[in-house]
N, C-alpha and C positions, 0 to 999 in steps of 0.2 A: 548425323549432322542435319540439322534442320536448313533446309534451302531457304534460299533469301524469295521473298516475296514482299513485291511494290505495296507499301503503305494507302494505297489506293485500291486494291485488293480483296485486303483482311476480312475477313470473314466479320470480326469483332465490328466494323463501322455497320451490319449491317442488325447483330443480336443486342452488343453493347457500343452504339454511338459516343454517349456519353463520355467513355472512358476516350476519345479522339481530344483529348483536352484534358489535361489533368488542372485544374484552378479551384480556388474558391473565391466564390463572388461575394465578399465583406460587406459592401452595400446593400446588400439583400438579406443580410442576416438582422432578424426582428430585434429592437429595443431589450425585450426581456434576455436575449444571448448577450449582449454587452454590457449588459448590469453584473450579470451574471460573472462575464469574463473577468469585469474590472472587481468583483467579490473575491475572486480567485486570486487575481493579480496583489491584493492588499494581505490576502490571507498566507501566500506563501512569503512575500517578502516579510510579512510577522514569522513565517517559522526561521527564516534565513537568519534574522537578526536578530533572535533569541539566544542570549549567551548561555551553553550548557554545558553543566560540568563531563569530563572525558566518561563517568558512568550513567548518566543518562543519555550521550553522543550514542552510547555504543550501543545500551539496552533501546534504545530507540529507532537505529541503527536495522539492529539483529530481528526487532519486531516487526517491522516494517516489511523487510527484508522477505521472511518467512511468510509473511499476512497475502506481499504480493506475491510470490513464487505456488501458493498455495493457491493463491485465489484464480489465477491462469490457468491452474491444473484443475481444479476445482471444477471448473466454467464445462469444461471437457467430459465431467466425470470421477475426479481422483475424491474419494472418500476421507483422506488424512487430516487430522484435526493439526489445526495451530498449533499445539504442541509437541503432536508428531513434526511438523516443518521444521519448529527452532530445534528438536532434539536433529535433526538430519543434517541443518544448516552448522548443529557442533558437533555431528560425526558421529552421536550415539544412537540413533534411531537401528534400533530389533526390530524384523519383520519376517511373518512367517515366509518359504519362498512363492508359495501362491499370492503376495502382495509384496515384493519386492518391487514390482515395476511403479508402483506408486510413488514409494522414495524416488528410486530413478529419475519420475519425471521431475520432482521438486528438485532435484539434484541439477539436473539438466538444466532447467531456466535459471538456478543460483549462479551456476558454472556462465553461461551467456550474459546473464547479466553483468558480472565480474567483468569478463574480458567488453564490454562495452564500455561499463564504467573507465577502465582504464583504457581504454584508448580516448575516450575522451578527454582525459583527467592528463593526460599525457600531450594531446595536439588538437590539430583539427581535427575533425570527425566528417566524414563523409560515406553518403551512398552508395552502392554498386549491385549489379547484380549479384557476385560470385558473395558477398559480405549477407543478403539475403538469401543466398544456400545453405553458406557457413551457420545462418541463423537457426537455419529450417533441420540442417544436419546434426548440430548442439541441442535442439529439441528433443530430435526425436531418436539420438543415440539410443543403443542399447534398449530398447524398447519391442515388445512384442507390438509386430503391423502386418496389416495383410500382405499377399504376397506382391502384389503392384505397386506396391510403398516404397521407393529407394529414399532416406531419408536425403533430402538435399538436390534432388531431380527432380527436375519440371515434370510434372502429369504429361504424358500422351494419351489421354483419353480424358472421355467430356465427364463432368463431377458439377453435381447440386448439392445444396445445402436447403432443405425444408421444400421451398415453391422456389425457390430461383436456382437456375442454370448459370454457370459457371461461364466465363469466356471459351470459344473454341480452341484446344490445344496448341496449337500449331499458332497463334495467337502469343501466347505467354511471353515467350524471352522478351519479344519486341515489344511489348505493353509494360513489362519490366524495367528494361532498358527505358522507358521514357519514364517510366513512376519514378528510379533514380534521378534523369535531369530533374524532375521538378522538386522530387524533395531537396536535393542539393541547392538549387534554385531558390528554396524557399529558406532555407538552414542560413544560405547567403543574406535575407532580406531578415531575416530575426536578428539575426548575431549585430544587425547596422541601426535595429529599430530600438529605440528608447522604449518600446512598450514589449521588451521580446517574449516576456511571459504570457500577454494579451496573445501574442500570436504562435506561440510554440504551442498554445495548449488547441489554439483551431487546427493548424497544420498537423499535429498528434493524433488528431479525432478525424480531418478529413483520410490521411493517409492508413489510417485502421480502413475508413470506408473502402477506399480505392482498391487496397491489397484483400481485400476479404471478395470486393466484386472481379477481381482478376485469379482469386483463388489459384495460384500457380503449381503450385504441388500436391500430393496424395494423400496427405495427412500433415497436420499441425497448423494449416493455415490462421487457425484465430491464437494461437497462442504466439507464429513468426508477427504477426500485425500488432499481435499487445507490446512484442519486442521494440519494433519499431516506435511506436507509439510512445515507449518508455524512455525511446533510446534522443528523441526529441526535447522531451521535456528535462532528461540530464543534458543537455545539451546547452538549453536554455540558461543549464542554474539555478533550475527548480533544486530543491532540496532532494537529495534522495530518497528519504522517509518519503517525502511526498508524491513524486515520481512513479510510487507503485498504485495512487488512491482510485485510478481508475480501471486497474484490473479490480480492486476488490469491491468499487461500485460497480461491476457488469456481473461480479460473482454474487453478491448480494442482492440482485434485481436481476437473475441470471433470465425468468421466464421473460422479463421485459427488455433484458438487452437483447434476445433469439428476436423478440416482437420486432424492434425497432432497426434488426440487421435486416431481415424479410419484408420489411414496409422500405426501408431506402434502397436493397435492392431489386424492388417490384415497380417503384415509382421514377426506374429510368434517371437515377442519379439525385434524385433528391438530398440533399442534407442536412437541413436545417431541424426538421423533428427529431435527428439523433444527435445532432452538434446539443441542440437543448436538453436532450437527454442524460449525454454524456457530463456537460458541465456543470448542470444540477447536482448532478452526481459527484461529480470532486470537488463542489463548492461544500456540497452535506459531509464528504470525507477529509474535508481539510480542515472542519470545527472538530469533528471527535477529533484529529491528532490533535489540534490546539489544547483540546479540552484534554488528552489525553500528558501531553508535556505539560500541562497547568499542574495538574493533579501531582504527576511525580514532579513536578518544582515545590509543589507544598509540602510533600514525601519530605524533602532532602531540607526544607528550612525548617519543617517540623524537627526532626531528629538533630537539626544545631540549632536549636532554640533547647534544646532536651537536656544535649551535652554541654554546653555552657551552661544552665543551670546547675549540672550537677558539677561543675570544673571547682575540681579542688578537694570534692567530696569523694573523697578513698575508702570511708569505713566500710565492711560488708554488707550491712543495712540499705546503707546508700546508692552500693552499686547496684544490689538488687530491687534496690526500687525505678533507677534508672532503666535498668533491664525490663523492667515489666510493662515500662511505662512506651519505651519504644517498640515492644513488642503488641503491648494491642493497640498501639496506633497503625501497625502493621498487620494484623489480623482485619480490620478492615469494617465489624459489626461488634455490634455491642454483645455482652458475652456476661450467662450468671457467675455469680461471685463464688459462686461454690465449684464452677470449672475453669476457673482464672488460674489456677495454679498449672493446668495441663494444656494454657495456649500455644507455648515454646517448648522443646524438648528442656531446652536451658532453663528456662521458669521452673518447669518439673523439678529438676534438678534442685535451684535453689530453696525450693518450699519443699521436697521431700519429707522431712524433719522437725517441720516447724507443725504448730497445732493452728488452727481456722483463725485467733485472735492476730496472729503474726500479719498474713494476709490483709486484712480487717484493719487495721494498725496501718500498714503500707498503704493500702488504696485512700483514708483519712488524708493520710500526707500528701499524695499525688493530686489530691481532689484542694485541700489548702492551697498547691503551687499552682492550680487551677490546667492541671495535665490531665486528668481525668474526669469526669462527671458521671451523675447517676445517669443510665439511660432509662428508655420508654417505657419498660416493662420495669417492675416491682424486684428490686433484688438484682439489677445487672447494672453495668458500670460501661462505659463507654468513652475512647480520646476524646479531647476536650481538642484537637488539632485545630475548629473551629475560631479557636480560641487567637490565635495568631492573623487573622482575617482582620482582627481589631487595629494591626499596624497598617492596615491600608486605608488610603486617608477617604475619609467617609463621603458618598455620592448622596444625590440628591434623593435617590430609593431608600436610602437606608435612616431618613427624617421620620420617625414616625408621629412627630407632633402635626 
């Protein structure tokens, strides 16, 4: 049991002062962070209000999902490719036992996320210490740790990360206990504010700071601060796809987000070089998903521009030219005419049989309905997907007189 000691005391007012005041001072944050924030704040309310059918909801969902759960593990170490995460996140990921713990941990933060989500999804959401253990012990379940590691127990002994030193031990609960009044404090001032996106996303980014400079446990501390972090911005109403973009921009600039953790905690509280750090960073990861949901919206208008075309047309001919025709708009590059039959298992199948003219014959037709075109190279053929770009009503770029 940790004895109580007068907050006048603490050893922390005299290594870490700064942390004597959990705040962010708004007013002091440069022009370029508020351009920034309010880029942010337009760019998720576009993902928010973007009507998606239930199979891109979910494949976008499920990507996301794994992209972020990976990239927290990643940041630490974890070797697993994106496709190992979404095979893990549907239960089928094989691993030898010498890399078992890897899954684990992707497992681990899917598991934590979950139950965050849904408690939010369900009421109010609030702080507390014992909810930051639950974090920190969902982490690092089942996990090979050294032997001073209890996962979910504050460190008794002092812990660095790179050139900075940690709070003193005997410090933590009671530095805890006050980072909950403030985030709670602050959860209260988003939830009232008309801008809460504008400030869910500072509040996310100062309280990663605070929790990484109060480092309270023995292991997993950047990956409990990404939870947090995350658990803010669902909070807000950020979309969830988007919610993870800032783990995977610290995993993606992972040598510059160690840089810019060691420069704010060297510089005695500083945050404004990582606040711009970080939301550079989820302003650049909120275009690729945009661009990312653009792409498959074209995916899905593609393929009903395909099937109404072909609506009505039952002869065998027909279907397999339908078939071919959504099939390399799904293959993705342009492809020669002499391996066109072996882009689908299904295409194989239909052209089995058939002699080179048949082929030859089909793509003529697909090229008339203006579904395929010659590509770049001599002898390959390519979606004409392009092609549907023409029902959007023409800007002023696309004048070329």
């Amino acid at each position: 049991m940790m004895k109580h000691i007068s907050s006048k005391k603490r050893k922390f007012l005299k290594t870490h002062p700064w942390l004597n005041d959990f705040t962010v001072n708004t007013e002091t944050l440069p022009h370029q962070i508020w351009l920034l924030l309010g880029e942010a704040q337009s760019k998720c309310e576009h993902i928010a209000g973007v009507p998606l059918n239930p199979e891109l909801a979910q494949q976008l969902y499920r990507v996301y999902l794994a992209k972020g759960a990976l990239a927290t593990t990643a940041i630490e170490g974890n070797t697993l490719t994106e496709d190992d995460a979404i095979r893990e996140l549907d239960g089928l990921l094989e691993l030898p036992p010498s890399k078992e713990y890897l899954g684990t941990e992707i497992a681990n933060i899917v598991s934590a996320y979950k139950q965050i989500r849904d408690e939010i999804f369900s009421g109010k959401f609030r702080f507390n210490v014992n909810k930051l253990k639950n974090f920190n012990k969902e982490i690092l379940a089942n996990l090979p740790l050294k032997d001073d590691v209890i996962p979910g127990l504050i460190r008794e002994y002092s812990i660095g990360v790179g050139t900075y030193r940690a709070v003193p031990a005997e410090d933590c609960e009671y530095l805890l206990k006050e980072f909950c009044k403030w985030l709670n404090q602050s959860l209260e001032m988003i939830e009232k504010n008309e801008n809460k996106i504008v400030y869910s996303i500072i509040i996310s980014i100062a309280s990663h700071l605070y929790f990484v400079w109060i480092h309270p446990f023995g292991d997993g501390n950047g990956r409990t601060a990404r939870l947090i972090e995350l658990s803010i911005l669902l909070n807000a109403n950020i979309p969830a796809p988007a919610s993870h973009l800032l783990s995977n921009h610290y995993n993606e600039t992972r040598t510059e987000y160690y840089r810019q953790l060691d420069l704010a905690g060297n510089t005695r509280g500083q945050k404004n070089d990582f606040l711009k750090y970080a939301v550079q960073g989820f302003v650049d990861q909120l275009k690729i998903q945009i661009n990312f949901i653009k792409n498959f919206q074209w995916k899905i208008s593609w393929e009903g521009y395909i099937h109404d075309l072909f609506k009505n047309k039952i002869k065998l001919p027909e279907i397999r030219q339908r078939q071919l025709s959504i099939d390399l708009s799904r293959h993705g590059e342009e492809i020669e005419i002499s391996k066109l039959h072996l882009i689908t298992p299904r295409i194989a199948v239909q052209y089995a049989n058939k002699q080179r003219r048949t082929i030859l014959r089909d793509i003529d037709i697909l090229k008339k309905m203006k579904l395929v075109r010659d590509g770049d190279k001599p002898g390959t053929v390519f979606t004409n997907k392009e092609f549907i770009l023409a029902f959007l009503p023409p800007r002023k770029s696309d004048n070329k007189t």
